[in-house]
N, C-alpha and C positions, 0 to 999 in steps of 0.2 A: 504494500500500500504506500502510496506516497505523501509525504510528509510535507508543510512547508517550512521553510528553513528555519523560520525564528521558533514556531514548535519540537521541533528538533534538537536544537541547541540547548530550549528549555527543558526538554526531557533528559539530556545524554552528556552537558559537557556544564561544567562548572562555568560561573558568573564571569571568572575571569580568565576563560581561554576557549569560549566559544567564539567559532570559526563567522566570518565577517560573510555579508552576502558574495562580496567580489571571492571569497577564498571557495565557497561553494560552488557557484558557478564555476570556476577557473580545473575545479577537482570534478564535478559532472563531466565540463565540454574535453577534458583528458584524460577521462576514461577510469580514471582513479576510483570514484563508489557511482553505484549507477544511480539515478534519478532524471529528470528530465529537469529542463528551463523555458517556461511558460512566459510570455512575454515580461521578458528580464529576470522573471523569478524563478528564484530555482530551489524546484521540490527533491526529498530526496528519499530514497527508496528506505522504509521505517524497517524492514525485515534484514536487510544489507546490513545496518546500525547493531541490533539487534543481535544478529549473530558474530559481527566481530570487534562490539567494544567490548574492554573487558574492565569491570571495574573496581577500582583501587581502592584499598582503606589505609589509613595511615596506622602507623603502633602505635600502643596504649601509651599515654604518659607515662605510665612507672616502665615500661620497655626502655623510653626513653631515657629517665631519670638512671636507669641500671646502665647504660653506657656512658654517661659522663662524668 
């Protein structure tokens, strides 16, 4: 199913390193993750997302606090 960019971003990538419209379109029109671009805007294939983010959790503070 396809996705529009800013819902996407909202779902998949933190606040501060969600991909900008021109980075999406530029990663569709090169073949990079499929979606299409709808005049100027570019959707992006939600099940592509889906199957190859993978997502990260940071260590516990005391994991932390035991290395330094």
């Amino acid at each position: 199913m396809l996705k529009l960019w800013t819902k996407a971003n909202q779902q998949w990538f933190a606040e501060d390193s969600r991909p900008s419209k021109a980075i999406w379109c530029g990663l569709i029109e090169g073949g990079a993750i499929p979606g299409r671009i709808l005049a100027g805007t570019p959707y992006i294939e939600e099940d592509y997302l889906a199957s190859q983010i993978v997502i990260a959790s940071s260590p516990d503070d005391d994991m932390i606090n035991l290395l330094e």
